[in-house]
C-alpha positions in Angstrom: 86.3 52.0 100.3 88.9 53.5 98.1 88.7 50.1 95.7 86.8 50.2 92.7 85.4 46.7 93.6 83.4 48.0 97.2 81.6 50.3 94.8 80.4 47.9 92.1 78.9 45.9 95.0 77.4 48.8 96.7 75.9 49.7 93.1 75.1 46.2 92.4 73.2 45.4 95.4 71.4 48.9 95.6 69.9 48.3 92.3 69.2 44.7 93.5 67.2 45.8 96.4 68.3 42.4 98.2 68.4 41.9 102.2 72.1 42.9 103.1 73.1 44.2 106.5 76.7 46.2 105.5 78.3 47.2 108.5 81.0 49.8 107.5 83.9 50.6 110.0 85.9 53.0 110.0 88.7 53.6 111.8 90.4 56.5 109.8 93.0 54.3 108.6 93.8 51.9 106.1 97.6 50.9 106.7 99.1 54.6 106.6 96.4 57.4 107.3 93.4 57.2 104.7 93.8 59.5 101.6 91.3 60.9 99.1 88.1 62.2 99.0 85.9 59.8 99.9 87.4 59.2 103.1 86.7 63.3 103.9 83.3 62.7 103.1 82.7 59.5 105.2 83.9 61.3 108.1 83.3 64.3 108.0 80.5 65.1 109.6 80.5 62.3 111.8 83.5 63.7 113.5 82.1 67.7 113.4 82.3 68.7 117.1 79.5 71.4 116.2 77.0 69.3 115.6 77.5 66.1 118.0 78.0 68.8 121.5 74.8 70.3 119.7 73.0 66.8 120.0 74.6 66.0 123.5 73.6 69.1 125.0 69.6 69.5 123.5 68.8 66.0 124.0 70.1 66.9 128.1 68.1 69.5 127.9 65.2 68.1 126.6 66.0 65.7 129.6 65.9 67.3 132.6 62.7 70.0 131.4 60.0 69.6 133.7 57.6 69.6 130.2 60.1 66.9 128.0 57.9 63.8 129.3 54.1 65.6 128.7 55.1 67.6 125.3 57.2 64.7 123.9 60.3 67.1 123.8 62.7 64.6 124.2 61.2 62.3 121.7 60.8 65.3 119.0 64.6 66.3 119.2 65.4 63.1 118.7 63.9 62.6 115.7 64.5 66.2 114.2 68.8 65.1 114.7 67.9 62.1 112.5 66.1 64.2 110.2 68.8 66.5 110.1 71.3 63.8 109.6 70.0 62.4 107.0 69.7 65.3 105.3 72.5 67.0 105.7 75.1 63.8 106.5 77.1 62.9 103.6 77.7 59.4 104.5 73.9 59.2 104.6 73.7 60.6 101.0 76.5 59.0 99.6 74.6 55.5 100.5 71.4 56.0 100.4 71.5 57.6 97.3 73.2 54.2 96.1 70.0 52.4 97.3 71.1 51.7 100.4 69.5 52.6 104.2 71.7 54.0 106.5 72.4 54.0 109.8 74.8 55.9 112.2 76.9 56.7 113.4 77.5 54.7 116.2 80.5 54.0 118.9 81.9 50.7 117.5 83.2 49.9 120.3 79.9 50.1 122.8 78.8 46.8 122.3 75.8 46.7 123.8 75.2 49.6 121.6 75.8 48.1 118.7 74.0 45.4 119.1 71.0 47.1 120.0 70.9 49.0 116.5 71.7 45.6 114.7 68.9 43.8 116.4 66.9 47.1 115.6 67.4 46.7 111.8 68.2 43.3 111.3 64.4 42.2 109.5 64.1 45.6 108.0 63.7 44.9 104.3 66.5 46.0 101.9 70.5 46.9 102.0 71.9 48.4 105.1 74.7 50.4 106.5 75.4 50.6 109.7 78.3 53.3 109.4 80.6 52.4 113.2 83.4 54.7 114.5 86.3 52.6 116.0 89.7 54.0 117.2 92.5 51.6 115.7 94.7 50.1 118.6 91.7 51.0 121.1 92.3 50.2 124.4 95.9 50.0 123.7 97.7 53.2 124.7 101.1 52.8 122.5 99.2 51.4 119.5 96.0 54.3 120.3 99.3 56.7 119.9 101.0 54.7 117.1 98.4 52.8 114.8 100.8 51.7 112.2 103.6 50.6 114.1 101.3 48.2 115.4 99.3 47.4 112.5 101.3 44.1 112.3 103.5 43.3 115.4 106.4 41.4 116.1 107.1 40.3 120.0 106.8 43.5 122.4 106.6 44.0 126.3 102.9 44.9 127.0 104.0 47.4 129.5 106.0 49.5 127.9 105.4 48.8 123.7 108.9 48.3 123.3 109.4 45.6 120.5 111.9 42.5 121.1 115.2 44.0 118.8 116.5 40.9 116.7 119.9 40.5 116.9 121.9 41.9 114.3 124.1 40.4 111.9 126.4 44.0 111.1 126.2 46.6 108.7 122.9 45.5 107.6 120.0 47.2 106.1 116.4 46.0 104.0 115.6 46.0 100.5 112.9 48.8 101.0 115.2 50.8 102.6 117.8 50.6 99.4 115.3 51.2 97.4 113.8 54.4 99.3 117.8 55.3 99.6 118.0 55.0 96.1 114.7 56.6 94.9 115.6 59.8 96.6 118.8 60.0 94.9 116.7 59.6 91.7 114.1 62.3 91.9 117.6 64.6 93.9 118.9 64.4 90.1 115.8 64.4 88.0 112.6 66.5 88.7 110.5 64.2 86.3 110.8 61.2 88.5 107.9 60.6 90.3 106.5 57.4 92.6 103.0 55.9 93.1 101.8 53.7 95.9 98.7 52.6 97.2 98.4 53.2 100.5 101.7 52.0 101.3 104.4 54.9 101.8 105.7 53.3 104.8 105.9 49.7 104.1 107.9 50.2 100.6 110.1 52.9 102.1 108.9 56.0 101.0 107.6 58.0 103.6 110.6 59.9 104.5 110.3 61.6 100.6 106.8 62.6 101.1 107.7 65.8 103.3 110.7 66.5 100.7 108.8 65.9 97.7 105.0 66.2 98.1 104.0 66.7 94.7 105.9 63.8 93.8 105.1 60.8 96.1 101.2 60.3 95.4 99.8 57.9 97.7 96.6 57.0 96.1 95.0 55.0 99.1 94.2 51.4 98.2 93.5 51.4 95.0 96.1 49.1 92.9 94.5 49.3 89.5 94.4 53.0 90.0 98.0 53.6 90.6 99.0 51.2 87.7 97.0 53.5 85.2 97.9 57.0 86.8 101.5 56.3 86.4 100.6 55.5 82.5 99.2 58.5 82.5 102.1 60.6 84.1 104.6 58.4 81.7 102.6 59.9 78.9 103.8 63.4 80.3 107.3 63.0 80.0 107.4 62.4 83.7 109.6 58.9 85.0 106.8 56.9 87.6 108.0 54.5 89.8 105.2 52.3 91.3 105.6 51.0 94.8 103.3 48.6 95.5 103.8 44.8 97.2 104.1 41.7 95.5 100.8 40.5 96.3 99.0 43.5 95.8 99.9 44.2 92.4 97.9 41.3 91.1 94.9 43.2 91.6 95.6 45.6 88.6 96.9 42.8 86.4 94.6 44.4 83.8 95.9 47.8 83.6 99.3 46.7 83.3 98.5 45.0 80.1 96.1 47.6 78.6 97.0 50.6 79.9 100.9 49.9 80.1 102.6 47.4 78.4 100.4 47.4 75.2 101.9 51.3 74.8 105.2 50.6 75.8 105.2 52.8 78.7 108.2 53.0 80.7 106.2 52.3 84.1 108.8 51.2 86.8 107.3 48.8 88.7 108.9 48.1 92.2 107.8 45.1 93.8 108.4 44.8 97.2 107.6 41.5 99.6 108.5 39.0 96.5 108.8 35.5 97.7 108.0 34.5 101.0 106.8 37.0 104.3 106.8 34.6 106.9 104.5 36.0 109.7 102.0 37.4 107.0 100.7 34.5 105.7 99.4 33.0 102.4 97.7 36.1 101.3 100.8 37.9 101.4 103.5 35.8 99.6 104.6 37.0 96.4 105.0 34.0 95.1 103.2 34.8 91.4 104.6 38.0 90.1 107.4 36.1 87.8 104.5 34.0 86.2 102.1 36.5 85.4 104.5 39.3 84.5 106.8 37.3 82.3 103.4 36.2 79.8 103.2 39.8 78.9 105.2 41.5 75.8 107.5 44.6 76.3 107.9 43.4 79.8 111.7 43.7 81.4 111.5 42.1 85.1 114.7 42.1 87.4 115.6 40.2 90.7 118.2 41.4 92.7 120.5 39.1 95.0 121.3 41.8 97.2 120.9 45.7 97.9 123.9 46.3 95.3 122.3 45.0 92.4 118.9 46.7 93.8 120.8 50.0 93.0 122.1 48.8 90.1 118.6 47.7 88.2 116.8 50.9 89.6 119.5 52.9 87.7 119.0 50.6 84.5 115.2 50.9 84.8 115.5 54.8 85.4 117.4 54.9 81.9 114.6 52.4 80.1 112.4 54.0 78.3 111.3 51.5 76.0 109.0 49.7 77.6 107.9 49.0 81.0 110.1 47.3 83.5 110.0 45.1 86.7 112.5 44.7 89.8 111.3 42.6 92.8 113.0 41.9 95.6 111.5 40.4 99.0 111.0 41.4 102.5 114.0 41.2 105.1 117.5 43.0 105.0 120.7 43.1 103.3 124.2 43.8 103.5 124.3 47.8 103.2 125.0 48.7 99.5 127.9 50.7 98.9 126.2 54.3 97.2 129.7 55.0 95.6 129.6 51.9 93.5 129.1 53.0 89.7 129.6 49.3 88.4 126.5 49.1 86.2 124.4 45.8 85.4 124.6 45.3 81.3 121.3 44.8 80.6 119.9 40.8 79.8 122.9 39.6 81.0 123.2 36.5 83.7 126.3 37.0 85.9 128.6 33.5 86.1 129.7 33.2 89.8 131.7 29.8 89.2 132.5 27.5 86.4 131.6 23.9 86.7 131.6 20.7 83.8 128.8 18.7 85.8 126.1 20.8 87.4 124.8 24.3 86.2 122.9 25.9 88.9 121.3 28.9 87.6 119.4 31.2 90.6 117.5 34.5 90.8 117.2 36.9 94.0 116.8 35.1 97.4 117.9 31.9 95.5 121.2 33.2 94.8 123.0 32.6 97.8 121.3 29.1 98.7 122.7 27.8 95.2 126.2 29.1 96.2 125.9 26.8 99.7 124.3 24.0 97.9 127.3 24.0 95.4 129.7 24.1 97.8 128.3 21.0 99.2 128.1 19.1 95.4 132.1 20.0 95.0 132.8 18.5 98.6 131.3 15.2 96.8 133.1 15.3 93.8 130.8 17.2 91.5 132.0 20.5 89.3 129.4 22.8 89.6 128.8 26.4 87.9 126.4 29.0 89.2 125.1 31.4 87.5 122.7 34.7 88.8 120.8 34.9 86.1 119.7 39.0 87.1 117.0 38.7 84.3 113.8 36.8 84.1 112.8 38.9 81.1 115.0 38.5 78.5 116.6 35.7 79.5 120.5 35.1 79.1 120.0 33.2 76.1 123.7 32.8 75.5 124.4 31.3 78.7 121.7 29.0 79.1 122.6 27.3 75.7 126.1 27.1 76.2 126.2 25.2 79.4 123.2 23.2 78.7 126.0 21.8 76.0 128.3 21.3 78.7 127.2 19.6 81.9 125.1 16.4 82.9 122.5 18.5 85.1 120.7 21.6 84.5 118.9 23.2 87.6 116.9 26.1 87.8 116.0 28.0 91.5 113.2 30.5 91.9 111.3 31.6 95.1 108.1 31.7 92.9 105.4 29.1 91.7 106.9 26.6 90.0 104.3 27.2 86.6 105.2 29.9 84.5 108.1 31.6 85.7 111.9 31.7 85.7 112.3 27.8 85.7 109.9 27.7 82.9 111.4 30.2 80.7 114.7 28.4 80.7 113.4 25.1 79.9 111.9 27.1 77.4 114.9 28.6 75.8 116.2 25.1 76.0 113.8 23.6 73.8 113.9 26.4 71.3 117.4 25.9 70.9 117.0 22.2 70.5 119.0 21.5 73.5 118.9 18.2 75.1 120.1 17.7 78.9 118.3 16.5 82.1 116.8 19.5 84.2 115.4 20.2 87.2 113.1 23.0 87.9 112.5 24.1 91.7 110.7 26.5 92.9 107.3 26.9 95.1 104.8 23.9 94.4 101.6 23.9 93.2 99.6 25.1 96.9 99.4 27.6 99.6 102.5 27.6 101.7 100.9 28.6 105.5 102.0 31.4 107.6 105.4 30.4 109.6 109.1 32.3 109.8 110.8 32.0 106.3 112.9 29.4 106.7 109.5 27.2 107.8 108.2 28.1 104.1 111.3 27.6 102.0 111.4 24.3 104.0 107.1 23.3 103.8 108.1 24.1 99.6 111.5 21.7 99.6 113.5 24.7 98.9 116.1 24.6 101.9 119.6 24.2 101.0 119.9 20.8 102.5 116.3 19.6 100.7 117.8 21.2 97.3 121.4 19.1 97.7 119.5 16.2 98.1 116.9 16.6 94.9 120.0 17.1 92.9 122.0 14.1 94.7 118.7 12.1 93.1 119.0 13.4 89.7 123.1 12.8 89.3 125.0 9.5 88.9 127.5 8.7 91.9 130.8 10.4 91.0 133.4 7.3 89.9 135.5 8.2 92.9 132.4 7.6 95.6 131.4 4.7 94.2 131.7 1.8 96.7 132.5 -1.9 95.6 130.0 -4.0 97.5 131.5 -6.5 99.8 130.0 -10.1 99.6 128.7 -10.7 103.0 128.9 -14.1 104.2 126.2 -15.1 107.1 127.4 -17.3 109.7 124.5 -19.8 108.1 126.4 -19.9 104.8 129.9 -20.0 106.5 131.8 -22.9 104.8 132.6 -24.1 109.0 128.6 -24.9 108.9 128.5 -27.4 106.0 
């Protein structure tokens, strides 16, 4: 209810006057605990104690009076709580004066209930809300305690709550925790820096910093398009937003970051968190777009960190940009524990070269990083010299780099977890022909459909993007190195043997 688009329907369809049965639940919480206004209003007074034990205990009253049945008493209360409802309900005024009927409140999780009051006003003419309290995790007595630690589960024990710990590989930590880590040594130094989300403050990591800095961590509720122009706004100020908001989310206020952001030059940082694949989550949740429709727009700097380290690093470079806005994503999972003493700073459009190499030049952003550096090691086991490069930047690209080994070597590959249209891969086959450079390529990254919900390594495999699935596409691509090449033996069948004739 916090998105701008729930009201244009609800305006749309009031002025319509069209048979629609809405049924709005609400269960005081969106992902973290519902923010704003409108959710005060919603619920407000169908939570007042005052006026539902007022109901409960007239209507009993009404009940067990030896007059109730004769006079109608029971009937007459009823109808003077509706009355009163209505009038003095907020959620009853803040539809119906939207052209809608309402209805409610009612226990959402009485079905027979429910279903009464639906049959009641199911071939009533017009819109309709039916306005249903539910209790997230109902019925559940850890997630009733804990709603958002079991918003989205991994495997528990039912009789206890306690999740399934994965193994751990060491000193290990994820990429929303760096960046929370990070952030708070940020806004520790500087009293402009500020951070927006939407709803989010524990999914990207922030909501140990609301306590510390509450006028500074504005959760906005869910409302993308929102926190993309607010943060314009605050830039404006003098004051240094961050925006924390998920890969897949962000798409939603694709607008505002052109008009309101980038067609200013204001240095909004956007943090994109969940890029690439999120396993478990599913199709609507990859982040799998966010280099394509990012890199299309001008004064746009976008990032990708291999690891926690270069998180730091790019955060600290972004922090210091004020030309423009800027982009860092970075995907869901952990990594090695940065090091918060490390000053080594990241020189800005500049591609770090991992290894040199005559034959091959693999260059890899993020997640891809690490797979190119395997896959490599399996080309020079076959003969192959092979350079990798972390390219750091999307937007600008390492121009230099790209031209100079695209002079060099037989095979030019580029690695992305992103759709293969209009992202990394395509901006350096783009500097390629710009510079009139001539050399086979290949561009992977994530094909042209929905990848379905699986573990990670399912995905990167159901997109051909697994180390062993990216050897081989480049195996295709290269001649056989002169020392694998295998003479071919004559075979001679017994039917041909020269005993036979």
């Amino acid at each position: 209810m916090t998105g701008g688009l729930a009201f244009e329907a609800l305006n749309h369809n009031g002025a319509l006057d069209k048979n629609m049965l809405v049924i709005y639940n609400d269960n005081s919480v969106s992902i973290d605990p519902n923010v704003g206004a409108i959710s005060k209003l919603l619920t407000r007074f169908a939570s007042s104690r005052f006026y539902n034990r007022f109901r409960e205990e007239t209507l009993e009253f009404a009940e067990k009076a030896p007059f109730s049945e004769r006079l109608g008493l029971k009937t007459t209360l009823q109808k003077l709580h509706d009355s009163a409802k209505s009038f003095f309900s907020p959620p009853s005024m803040f539809f119906e004066q939207l052209g809608w009927r309402y209805f409610g409140t009612v226990d959402g999780h009485d079905l027979s209930e429910l279903l009464d009051l639906i049959n009641h006003v199911k071939d009533l003419d017009g819109p309709i809300v039916i306005h249903s309290i539910t209790q997230k995790g109902k019925g559940y007595a850890f997630a009733e305690e804990d709603a958002y630690k079991y918003h989205g589960v991994t495997p528990f024990e039912p009789e206890d709550g306690k999740f399934v710990k994965k193994k751990s590989s060491g000193n290990v930590i994820s990429f929303s925790q760096v960046f929370g880590n990070k952030l708070e040594e940020l806004m520790a130094r500087d009293e402009q820096v500020v951070v927006v989300t939407a709803a989010m403050l524990s999914g990207t990591g922030i909501v140990k910093l609301k306590p510390k800095y509450p006028e500074r961590v504005l959760d906005v509720g869910i409302a993308e398009g929102h926190a993309v122009t607010c943060s314009a706004g605050l830039a404006t100020t003098g004051s240094k937003p961050f925006v924390a908001i998920y890969s897949t989310f962000l798409q939603r206020a694709l607008d505002h970051i052109i008009h309101d952001v980038a067609i200013q030059k204001l240095p909004v940082r956007f943090m994109l968190d969940r890029a690439g694949f999120v396993g478990a989550d599913g199709p609507t949740h990859h982040g799998l777009y966010d280099l394509t429709y990012l890199r299309m727009i001008p004064n746009m700097t976008i990032m990708v960190p291999r690891d926690g380290q270069e998180l730091r690093g790019m955060m600290e470079l972004a922090y210091n940009n004020e030309s423009g806005p800027s982009a860092i994503r970075y995907p869901r999972g952990n990594t090695a524990n940065p090091d918060e003493n490390d000053c080594s700073q990241i020189e800005f459009g500049k591609a770090q070269i991992l290894r040199k190499g005559k034959d091959i030049a693999l260059f890899a952003i993020g997640s891809m990083v690490d797979i190119a550096e395997k896959t490599a090691d399996l080309l020079e086991k076959d003969g192959y010299s092979v350079a990798v490069v972390n390219a750091r930047f999307v937007k600008p690209l390492d121009e230099d780099v790209i031209v100079r080994l695209g002079k060099e070597v037989q095979l030019l590959v580029s690695l992305e977890e992103n759709t293969i249209h209009g992202g990394f891969g395509s901006g350096v086959l783009e500097t390629l022909s710009v510079n009139g450079i001539c050399v086979p390529t290949l561009q992977l990254g994530v094909p042209d459909r929905f990848i379905a919900q699986g573990n990670p390594d399912e995905q990167l495999r159901s997109a051909e993007l697994s180390m062993e699935q990216i050897y081989s596409r480049i195996l295709e691509r290269l001649p056989v190195p002169a020392h694998k090449k295998i003479r071919k033996k004559r075979i001679v069948s017994p039917k041909n043997s020269p005993h036979n004739n």
